[in-house]
N, C-alpha and C positions, 0 to 999 in steps of 0.2 A: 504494500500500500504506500503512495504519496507519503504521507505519515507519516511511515516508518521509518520510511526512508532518510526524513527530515531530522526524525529524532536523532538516527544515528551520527547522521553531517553534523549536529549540533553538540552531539555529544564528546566527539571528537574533538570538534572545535573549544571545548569548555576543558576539555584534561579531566572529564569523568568518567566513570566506570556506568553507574549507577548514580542516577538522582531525579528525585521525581517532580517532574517540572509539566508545564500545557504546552500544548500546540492546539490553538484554536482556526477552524476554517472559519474567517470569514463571510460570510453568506451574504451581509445585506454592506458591503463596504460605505462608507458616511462619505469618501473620496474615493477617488484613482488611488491615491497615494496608501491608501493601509493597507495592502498589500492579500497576497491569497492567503496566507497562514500568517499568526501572529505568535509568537511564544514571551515566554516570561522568565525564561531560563535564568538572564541572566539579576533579573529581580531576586529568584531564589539562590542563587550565589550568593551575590551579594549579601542576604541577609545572613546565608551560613558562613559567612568568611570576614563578616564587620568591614564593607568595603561598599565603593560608591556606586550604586547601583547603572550608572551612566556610563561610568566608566568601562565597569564590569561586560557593558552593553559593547564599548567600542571594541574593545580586547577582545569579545567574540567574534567581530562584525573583519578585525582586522584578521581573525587566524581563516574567516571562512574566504575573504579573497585568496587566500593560497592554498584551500582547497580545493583538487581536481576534482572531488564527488560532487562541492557546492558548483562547481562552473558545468559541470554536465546538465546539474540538475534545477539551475537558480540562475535566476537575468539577475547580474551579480551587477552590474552596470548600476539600477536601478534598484536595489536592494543596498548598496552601500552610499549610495545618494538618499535612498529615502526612509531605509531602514529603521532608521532609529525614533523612537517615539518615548515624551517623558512617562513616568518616572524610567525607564530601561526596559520597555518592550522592544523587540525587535520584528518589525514585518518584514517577510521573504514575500518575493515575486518570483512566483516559475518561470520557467522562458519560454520561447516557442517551440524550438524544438525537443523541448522536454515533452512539452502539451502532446505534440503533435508525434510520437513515437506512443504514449498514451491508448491513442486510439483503437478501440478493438477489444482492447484488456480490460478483466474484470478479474482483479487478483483477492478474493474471496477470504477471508481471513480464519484462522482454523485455531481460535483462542480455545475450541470446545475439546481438542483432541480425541473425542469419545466417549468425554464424561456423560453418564447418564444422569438424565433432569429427568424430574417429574411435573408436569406442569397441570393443573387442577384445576380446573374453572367450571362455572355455572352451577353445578350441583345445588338443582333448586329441589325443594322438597315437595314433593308429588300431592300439594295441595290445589291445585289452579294451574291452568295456563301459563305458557313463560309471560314474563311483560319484560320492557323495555328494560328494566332494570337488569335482569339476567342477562337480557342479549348484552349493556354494554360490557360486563366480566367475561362475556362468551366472545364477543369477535377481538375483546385485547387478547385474550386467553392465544385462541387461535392462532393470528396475529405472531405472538410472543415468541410461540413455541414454533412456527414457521423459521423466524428467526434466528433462535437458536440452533436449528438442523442445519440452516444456511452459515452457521458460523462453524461447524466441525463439534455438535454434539448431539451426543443420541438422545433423541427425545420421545418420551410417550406424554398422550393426551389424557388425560384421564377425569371420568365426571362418577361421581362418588352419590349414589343411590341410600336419601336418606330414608329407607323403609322401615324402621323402627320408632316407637318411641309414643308420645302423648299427640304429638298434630298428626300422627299414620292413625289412632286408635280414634281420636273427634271425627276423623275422616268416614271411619267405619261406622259410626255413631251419629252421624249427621249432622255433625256439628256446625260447618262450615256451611253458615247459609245456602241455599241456593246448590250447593252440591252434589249429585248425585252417583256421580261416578266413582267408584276403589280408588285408592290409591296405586296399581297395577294397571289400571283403565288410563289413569293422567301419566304416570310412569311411563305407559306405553306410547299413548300419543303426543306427550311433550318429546318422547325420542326422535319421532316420526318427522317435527317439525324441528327439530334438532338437525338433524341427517337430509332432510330433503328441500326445507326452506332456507337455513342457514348455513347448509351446506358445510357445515365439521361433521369430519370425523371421528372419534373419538377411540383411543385404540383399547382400552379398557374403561367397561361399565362395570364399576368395585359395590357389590351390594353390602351395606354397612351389615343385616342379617349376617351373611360369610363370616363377621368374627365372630360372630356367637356360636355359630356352625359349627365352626373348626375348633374351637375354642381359644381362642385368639385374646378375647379378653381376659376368661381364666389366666392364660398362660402370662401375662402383661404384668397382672396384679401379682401374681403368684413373684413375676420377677425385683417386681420394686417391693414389695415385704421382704426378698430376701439381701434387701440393699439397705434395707430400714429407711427407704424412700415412705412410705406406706404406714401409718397408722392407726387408732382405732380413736375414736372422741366423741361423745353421744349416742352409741350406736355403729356412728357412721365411720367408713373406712377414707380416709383422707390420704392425698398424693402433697409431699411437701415440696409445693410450688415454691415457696419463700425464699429455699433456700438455694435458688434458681433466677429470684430476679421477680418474681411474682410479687403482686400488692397482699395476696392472700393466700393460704394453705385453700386448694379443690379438692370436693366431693368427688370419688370414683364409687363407692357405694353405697346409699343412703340408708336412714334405720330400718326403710323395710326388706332391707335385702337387693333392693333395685339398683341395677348399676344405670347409672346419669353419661346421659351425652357425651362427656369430657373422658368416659371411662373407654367410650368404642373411638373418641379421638386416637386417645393414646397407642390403644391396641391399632389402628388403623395407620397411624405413623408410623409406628415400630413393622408392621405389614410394608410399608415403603421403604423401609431403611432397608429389612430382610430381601428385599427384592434387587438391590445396591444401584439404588439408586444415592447420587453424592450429592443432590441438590436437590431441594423439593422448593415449587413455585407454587401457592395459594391464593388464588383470588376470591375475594367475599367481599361483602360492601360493608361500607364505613362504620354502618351503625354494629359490625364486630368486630368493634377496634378493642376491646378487652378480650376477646378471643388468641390477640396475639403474644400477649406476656404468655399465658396458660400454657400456651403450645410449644412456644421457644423453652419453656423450662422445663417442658415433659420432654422436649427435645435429648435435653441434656441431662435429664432425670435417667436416661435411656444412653447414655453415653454418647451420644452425637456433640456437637456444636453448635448454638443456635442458630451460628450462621448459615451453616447449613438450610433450613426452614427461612426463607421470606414469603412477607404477605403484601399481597398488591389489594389494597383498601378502594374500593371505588363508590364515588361520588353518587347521588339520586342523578337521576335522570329525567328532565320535566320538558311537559307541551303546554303551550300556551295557556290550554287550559287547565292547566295545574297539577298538583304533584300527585306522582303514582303510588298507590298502595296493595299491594295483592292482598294482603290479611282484612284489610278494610274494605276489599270487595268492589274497590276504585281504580280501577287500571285499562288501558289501550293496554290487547295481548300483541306480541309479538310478532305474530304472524299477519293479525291486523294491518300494521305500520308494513310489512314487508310487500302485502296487499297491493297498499297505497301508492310506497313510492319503490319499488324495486330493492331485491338484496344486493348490488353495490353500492347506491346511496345509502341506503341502511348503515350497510359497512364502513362505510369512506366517513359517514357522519361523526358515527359512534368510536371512530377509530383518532377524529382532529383534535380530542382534547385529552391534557392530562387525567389517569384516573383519580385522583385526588381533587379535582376540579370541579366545578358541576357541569352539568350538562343539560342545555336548553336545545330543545333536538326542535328546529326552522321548521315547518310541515310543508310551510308557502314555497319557499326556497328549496327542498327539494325534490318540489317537484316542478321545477324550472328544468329547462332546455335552453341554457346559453353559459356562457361564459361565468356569468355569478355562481352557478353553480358550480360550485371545483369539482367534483366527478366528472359532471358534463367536459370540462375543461380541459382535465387532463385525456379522459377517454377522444377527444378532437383531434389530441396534439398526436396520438396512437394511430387512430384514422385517416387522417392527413398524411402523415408519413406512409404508412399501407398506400393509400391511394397514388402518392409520388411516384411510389418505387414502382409498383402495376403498371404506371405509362412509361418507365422509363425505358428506352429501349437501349439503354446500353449497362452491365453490368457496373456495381461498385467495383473501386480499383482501391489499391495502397498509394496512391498517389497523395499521400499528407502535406505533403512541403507544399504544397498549394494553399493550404489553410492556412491563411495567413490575416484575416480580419480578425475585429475585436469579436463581434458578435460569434464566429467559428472559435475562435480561444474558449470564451466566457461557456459555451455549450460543451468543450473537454473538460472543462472546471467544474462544471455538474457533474459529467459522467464519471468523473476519477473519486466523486465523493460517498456513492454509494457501499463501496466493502467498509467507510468509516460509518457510516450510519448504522450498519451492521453492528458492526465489532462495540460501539456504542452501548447501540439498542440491548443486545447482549446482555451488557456489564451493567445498565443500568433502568433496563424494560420501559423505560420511556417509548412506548410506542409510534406517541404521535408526530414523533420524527418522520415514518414513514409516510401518511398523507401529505405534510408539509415539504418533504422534498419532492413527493410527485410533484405537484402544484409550482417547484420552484423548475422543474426540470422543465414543467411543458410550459410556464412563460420564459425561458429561456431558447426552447425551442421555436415558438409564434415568433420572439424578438427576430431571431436569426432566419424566419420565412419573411418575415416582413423586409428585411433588410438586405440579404443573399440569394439570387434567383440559384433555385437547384440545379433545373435541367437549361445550361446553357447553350452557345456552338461551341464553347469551348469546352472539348473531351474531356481531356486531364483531370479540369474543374470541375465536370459534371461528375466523373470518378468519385474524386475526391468526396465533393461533397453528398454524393450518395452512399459514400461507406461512413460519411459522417453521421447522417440521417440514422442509416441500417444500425448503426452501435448506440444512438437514442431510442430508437424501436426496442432493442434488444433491454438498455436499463429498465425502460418505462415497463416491458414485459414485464421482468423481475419484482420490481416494486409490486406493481397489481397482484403479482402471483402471490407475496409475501403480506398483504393486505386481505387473500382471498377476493380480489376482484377480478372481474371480466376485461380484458383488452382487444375491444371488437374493432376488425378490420374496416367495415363501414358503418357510418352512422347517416 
């Protein structure tokens, strides 16, 4: 990756081994002048070394002019003319013919090695219909774990069937207003609309019954009694969270003998560790944000690492006409809205904001057909390009040294960004990176139609710029495919 590459020029230039410093792309430059990447290296010198952070700037800026790696890879011209930025940022400018060797390559980043992830999302409990609320945990889920597989790890999908407990038995009992159907009846057809309208996969459906099956929870408790994790107060058999990072010691069996939710948690993570899986990913919404001390400490009640166990907390999700509630019997289902406006708006909506965020899902807006629409938008800039390439009657060539405008530069400068989006999204499941660089890739693509005729009389150029095109077809593909959306050839 670009990136990495940077890192390494810099790190050499600085006489490091090791030191953990940014390299930031960019994206919305305020000038010309701040260049593609910016880093702070020499800000963090300086502060570990009690020196002028300015200085520290030039002394790097002076060893990378006499670097062959930086002059292959950096318009060193304009990087040491305009480099320097107070307090001791340094912005690099790539060159052209860096750019333009670029072309083509999509060098993938393989941070995952093989690690197996567990990534868990939606597992709604088979009282009602999904609603909007589910689907936003279910297309980041999706999303995420796409991600992850594209970064070099093995990943399963996994949606965790809560078929036990007091809202499965109200179910049976008729509790739930208006409800008529089993829990095995919503079970079966929330999967339905799972698998066919929102289109996951899901590569194990974990029924929470199976630990009590197997004996899975026996086995659990039996093991924290003999760690003295485990003991007896009221009646009740208590797991000591506290000593763990918990605000409170949790219930695992109550005075009547009843093992509590928290007790098939446990048994149910220890089933994912036993499976070796090195990472588990959790998504539930906000309002089970004390779900996650309880679970980080039975993580390590179990001898794991918390860090191991993270949890992606997500936001409500509301329409204009106000907020969703499934227990309150007040919700737009899922399938409704997909209805309405299609499962790639759906996706692309549900996918542009942080989950920690809230989310006001436009109804008006997406069901637009123009430009406002960013689905719409980016899905044009896909089409457009299909359509090019179909009339073109001469193939794309390697003919790069041709590209030589801004607008042809600025569209390699999107393309070379996607394995960091990756490798990012990865490390840090911020999702909504992905929709937000579509959206940046296909106004960068419209700039450069507007600007650069494709198919000219000049060959070379038409070459050129059609293997240009072809390796934006090809990002844009990837994106959509990583989003779970459609990239239709016409529109």
């Amino acid at each position: 990756m670009t990136r990495d590459k940077i890192r390494e020029i810099l790190k050499k230039a600085s006489g490091v081994k090791t030191l953990d410093f940014s390299i930031e792309h960019n994206k919305f430059p305020k000038s010309e002048y701040q260049g593609d990447y910016s880093t702070n290296i020499a800000l963090v010198l300086a502060k570990k070394t009690n020196k002028d952070s300015m200085k520290m700037a030039q002394d790097i800026m002076i060893k990378l002019h006499k670097s062959q790696d930086a002059k292959l890879m950096l318009d060193m011209s304009r990087t040491e003319v305009e480099g320097l930025a107070e307090p001791g940022f340094i912005n690099l400018f790539l060159s052209k013919d860096y750019l333009q060797k670029q072309l083509g390559k999509i060098d993938y980043p393989n941070i995952g090695k093989k690690q197996k992830v567990n990534v868990e999302f939606i597992s709604a409990n088979p009282t009602g219909p999904l609603t909007l609320g589910n689907a936003r945990g279910g297309f980041m889920g999706d999303a995420l774990a796409n991600v992850f597989e594209k970064a070099g790890f093995g990943v399963t999908k996994e949606f965790y069937i809560n078929d036990r407990g007091k809202q499965i038995e109200d179910l049976k009992k008729g509790l739930y207003k208006g409800e008529k159907r089993t829990a095995a009846q919503i079970q079966k057809e929330n999967k339905k609309v799972i698998e066919n309208k929102l289109k996951i996969k899901f590569d194990v459906w974990f029924s929470e019954k199976s630990l009590y099956k197997n004996k899975e929870v026996e086995k659990v408790i039996a093991y924290l009694k003999k760690k003295n994790l485990a003991y007896e107060k009221d009646k009740a058999l208590w797991l000591k969270t506290t000593k763990f990072g918990d605000d409170k010691d949790r219930v695992l069996i109550r005075e009547n003998g009843e093992e509590t939710y928290f007790a098939s948690d446990v048994a149910y993570l220890k089933n994912k560790f036993d499976r070796g899986f090195k990472k588990l990913i959790i998504f539930v919404g906000a309002d089970h944000h004390g779900y996650v001390k309880r679970i980080k400490a039975a993580a390590q009640a179990l001898g794991y690492k918390k860090e191991q166990v993270d949890f992606i907390l997500t936001q409500l999700v509301r329409l204009k006409k106000g907020k969703m509630s499934k227990r309150a019997g007040v919700f737009v289902t899922l399938e409704q809205l997909i209805n309405e406006v299609g499962l790639d708006v759906a996706r692309f909506f549900f996918l542009q904001r942080a989950a920690n965020s809230h989310l006001i899902f436009d109804l008006e807006l997406a069901k637009k057909k123009s430009r406002e629409n960013p689905v719409y938008y980016v899905q044009y800039a896909f089409a457009r390009i299909s359509s090019i390439l179909r009339k073109a009657k001469i193939k794309p060539a390697k003919a790069f040294g041709r590209l030589k405008e801004k607008e042809e530069l600025d569209l390699i400068k999107q393309l070379i960004r996607l394995p960091e989006i990756i490798e990012d999204t990865a490390k840090d499941y911020q999702v909504q990176r992905l929709p937000l660089y579509a959206v940046e890739l296909a106004e960068s693509f419209h700039r450069f139609y507007q600007e650069c005729q494709v198919l000219t009389k000049d060959k070379e150029l038409t070459k050129a710029r059609l293997s240009l095109i072809k390796a934006v077809q090809t990002v844009l593909k990837e994106t959509l495919d990583l989003m779970g959306i459609s990239a239709p050839s016409k529109m």
